[in-house]
Backbone as CSV, one residue per row, in Angstrom:
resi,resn,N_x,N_y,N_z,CA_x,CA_y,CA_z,C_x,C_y,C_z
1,UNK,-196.120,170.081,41.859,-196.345,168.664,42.053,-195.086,168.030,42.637
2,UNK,-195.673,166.997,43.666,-194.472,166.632,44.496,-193.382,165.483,43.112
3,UNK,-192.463,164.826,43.087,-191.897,164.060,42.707,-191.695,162.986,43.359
4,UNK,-192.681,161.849,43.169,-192.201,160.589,43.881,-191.869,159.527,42.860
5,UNK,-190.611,158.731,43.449,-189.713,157.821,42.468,-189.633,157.057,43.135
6,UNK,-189.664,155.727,42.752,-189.487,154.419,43.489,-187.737,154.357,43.552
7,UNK,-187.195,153.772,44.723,-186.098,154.188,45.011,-185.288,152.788,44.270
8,UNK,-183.948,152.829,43.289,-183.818,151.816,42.535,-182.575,151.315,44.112
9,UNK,-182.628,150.232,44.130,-181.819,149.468,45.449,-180.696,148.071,44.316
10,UNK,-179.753,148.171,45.238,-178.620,147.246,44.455,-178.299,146.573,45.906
11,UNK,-177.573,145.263,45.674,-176.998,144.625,46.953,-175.767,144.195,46.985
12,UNK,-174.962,144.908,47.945,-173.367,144.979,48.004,-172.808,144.204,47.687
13,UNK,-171.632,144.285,47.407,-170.551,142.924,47.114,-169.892,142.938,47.990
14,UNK,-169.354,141.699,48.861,-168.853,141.448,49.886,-167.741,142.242,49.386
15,UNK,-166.675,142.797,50.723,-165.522,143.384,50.504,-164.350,142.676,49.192
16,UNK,-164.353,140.872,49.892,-163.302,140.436,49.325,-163.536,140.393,47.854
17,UNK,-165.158,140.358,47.214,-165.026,140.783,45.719,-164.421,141.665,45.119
18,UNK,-164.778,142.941,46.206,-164.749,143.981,45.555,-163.104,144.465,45.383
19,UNK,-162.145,144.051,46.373,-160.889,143.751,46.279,-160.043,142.837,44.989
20,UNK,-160.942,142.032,44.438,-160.309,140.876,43.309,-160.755,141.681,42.866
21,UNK,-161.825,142.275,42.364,-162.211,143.252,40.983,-161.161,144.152,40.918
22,UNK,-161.220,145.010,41.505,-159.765,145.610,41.798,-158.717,145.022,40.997
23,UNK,-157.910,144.270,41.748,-156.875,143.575,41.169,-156.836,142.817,40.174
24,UNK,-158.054,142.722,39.727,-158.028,142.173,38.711,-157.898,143.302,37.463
25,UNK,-158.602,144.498,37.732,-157.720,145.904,36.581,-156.446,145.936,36.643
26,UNK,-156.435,145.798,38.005,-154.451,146.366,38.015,-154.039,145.114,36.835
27,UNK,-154.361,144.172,37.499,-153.456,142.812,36.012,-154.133,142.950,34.964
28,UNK,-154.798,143.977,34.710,-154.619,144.240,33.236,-154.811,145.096,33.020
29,UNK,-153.449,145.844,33.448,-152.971,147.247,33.460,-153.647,148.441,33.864
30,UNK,-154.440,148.218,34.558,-155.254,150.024,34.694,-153.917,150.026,35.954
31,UNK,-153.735,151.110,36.279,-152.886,151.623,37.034,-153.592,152.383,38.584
32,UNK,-153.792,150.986,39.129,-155.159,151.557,40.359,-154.694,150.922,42.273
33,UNK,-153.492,150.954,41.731,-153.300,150.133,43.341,-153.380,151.143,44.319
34,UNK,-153.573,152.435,43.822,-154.015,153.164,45.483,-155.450,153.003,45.675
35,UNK,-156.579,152.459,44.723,-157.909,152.060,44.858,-157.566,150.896,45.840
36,UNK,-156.850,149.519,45.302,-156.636,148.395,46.298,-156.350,149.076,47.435
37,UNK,-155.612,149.810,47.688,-154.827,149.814,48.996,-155.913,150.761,49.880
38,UNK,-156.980,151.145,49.301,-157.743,152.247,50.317,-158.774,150.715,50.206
39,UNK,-159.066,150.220,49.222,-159.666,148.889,50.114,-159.355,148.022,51.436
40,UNK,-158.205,147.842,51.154,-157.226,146.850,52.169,-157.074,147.877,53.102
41,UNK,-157.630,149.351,53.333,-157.492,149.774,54.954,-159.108,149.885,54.835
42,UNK,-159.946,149.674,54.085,-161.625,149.720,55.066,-161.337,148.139,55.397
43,UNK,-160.878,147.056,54.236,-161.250,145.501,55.218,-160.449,145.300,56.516
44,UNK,-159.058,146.088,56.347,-158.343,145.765,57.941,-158.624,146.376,58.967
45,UNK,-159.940,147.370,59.008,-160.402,148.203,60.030,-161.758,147.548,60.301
46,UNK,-162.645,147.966,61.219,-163.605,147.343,61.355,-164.987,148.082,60.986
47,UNK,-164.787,149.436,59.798,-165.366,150.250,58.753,-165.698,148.774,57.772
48,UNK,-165.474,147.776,57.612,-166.027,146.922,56.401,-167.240,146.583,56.787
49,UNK,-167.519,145.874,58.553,-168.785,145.919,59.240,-169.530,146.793,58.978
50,UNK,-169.387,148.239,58.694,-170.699,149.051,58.842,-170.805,149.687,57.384
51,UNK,-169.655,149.575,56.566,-170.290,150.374,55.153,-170.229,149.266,54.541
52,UNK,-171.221,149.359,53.437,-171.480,148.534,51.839,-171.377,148.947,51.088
53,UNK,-170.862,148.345,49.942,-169.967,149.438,48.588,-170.548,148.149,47.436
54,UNK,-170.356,148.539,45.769,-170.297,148.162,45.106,-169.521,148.940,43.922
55,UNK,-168.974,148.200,43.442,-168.214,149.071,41.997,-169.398,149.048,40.815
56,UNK,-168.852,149.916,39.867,-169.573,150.633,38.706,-168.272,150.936,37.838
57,UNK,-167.916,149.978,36.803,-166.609,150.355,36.243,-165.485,150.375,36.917
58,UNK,-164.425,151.420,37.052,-163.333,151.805,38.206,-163.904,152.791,39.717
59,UNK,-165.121,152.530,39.596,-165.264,153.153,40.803,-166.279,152.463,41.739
60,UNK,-165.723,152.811,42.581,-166.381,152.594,44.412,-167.192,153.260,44.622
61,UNK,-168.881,152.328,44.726,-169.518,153.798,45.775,-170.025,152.851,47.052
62,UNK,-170.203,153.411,48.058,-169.924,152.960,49.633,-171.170,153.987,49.943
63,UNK,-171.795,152.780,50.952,-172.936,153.339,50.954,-173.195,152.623,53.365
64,UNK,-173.852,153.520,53.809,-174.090,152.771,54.921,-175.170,151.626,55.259
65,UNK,-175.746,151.976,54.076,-177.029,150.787,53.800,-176.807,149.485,53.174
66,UNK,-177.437,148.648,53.795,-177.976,147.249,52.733,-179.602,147.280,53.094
67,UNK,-179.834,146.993,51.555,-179.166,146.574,50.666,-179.092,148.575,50.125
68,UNK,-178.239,149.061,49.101,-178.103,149.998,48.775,-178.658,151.011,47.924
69,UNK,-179.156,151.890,48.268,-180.323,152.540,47.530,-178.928,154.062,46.241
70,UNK,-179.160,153.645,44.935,-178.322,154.374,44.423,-179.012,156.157,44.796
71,UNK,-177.790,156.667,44.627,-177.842,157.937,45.219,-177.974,158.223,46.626
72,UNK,-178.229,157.602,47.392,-178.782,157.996,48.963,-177.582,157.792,49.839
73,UNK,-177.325,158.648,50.015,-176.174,158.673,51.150,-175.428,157.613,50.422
74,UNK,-174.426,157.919,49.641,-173.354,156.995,48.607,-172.156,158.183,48.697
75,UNK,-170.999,157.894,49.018,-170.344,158.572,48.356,-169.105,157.141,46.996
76,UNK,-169.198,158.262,46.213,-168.336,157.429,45.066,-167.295,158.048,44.850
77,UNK,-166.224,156.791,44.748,-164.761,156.755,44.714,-163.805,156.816,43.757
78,UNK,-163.627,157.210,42.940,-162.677,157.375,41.592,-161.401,157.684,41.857
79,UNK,-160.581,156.819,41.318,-159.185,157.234,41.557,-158.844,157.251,39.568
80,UNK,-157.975,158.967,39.412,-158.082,158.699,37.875,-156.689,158.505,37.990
81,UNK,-156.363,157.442,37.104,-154.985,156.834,36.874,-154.375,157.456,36.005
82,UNK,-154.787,158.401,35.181,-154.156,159.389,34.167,-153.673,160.298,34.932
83,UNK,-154.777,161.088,35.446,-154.247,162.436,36.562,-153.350,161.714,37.713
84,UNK,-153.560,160.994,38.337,-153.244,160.518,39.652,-153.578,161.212,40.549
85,UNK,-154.928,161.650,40.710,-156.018,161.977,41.537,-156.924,161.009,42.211
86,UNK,-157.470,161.626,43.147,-159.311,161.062,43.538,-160.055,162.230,43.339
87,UNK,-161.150,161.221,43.340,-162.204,161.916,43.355,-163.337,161.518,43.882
88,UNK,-163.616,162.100,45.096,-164.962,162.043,46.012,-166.052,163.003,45.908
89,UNK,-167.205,162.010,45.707,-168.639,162.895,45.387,-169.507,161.977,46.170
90,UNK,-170.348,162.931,47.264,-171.117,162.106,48.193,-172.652,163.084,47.590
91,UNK,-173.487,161.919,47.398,-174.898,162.752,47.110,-175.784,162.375,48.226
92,UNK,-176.469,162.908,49.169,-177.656,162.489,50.091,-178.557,161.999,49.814
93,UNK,-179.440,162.492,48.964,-180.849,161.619,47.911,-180.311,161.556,46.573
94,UNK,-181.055,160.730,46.468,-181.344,160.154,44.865,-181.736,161.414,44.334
95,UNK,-181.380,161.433,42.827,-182.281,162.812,41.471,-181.645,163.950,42.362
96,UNK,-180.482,164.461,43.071,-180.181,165.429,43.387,-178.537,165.928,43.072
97,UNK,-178.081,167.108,43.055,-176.752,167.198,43.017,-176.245,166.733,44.365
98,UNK,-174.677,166.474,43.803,-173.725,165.947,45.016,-173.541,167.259,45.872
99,UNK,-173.651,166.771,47.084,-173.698,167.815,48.110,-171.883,168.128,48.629
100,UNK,-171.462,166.871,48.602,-170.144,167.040,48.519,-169.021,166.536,47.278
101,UNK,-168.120,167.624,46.807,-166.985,166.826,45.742,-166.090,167.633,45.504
102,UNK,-164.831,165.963,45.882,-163.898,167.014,45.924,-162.689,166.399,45.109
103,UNK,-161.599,166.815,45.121,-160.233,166.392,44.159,-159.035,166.560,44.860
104,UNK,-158.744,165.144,45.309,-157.618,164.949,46.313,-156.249,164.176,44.947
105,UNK,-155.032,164.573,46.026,-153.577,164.272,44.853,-153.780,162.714,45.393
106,UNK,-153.154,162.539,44.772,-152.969,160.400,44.903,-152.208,159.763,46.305
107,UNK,-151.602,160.584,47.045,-151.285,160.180,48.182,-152.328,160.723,49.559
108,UNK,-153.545,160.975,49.435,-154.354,161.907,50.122,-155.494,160.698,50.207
109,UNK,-155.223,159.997,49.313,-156.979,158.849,49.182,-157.660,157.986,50.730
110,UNK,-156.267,157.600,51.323,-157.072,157.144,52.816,-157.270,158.302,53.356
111,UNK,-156.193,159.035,53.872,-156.757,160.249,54.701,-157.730,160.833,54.680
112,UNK,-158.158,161.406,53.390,-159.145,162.164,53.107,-160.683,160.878,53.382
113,UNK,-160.591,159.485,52.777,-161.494,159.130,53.193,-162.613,158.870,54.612
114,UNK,-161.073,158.844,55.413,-161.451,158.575,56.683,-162.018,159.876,57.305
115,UNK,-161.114,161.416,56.611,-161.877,162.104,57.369,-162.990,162.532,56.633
116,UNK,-163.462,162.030,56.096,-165.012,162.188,55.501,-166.151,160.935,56.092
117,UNK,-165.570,159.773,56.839,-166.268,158.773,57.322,-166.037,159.422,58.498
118,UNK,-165.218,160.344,59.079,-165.378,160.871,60.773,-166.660,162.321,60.947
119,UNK,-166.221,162.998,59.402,-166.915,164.383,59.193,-168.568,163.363,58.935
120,UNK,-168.658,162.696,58.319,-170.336,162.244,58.243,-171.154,161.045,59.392
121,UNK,-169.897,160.422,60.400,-170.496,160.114,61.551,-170.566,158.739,61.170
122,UNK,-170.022,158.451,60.625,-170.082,156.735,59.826,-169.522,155.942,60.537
């Protein structure tokens, strides 16, 4: 039997929210300014035009859609402030494993993003 699921959809938060949310952990103490600062290079590029993101706790998921269908072509953004890691996990559909995930050191978070927005054609 096939599996059909109504697809659950969320609607982005403009960049500059999603930037004060941000900063608004850092001022009270989460230890996340390489999250801000990989924000402040999608809004100073012209990547804010074509992806839509919303947070979930400390993390980013960025999606090419509006309004945003969870799971579908999302990748989500975690930066752990304990490790001083990222962590990128991109899933294609909804109800499926992440097709991509990976664990970058804390100075790797733009690079690696961008070349995952060049590797998926974004």
């Amino acid at each position: 039997m096939h599996r059909i699921d109504k697809p659950q959809l969320t609607l982005p938060t403009p960049w500059e929210g999603i930037e004060a949310f941000f900063r608004d952990l850092l001022a009270n103490g989460w230890a996340l300014m390489p999250m801000v600062d990989l924000i402040m290079h999608i809004t100073g590029t012209k990547l804010h035009e074509r992806l839509f993101a919303y947070t979930s706790l400390d993390t980013l998921a960025t999606s090419i859609y509006n309004p945003i269908e969870f799971g579908r072509e999302t990748l989500r953004i975690k930066f752990n402030r304990h490790l001083q890691q990222w962590h990128f996990s991109y899933s294609p559909k909804q109800f499926e494993p992440a097709e991509f995930d990976r664990t970058y050191a804390a100075d790797k978070g733009i690079e690696k993003f961008d070349n995952f927005i060049r590797m998926m054609k974004w």
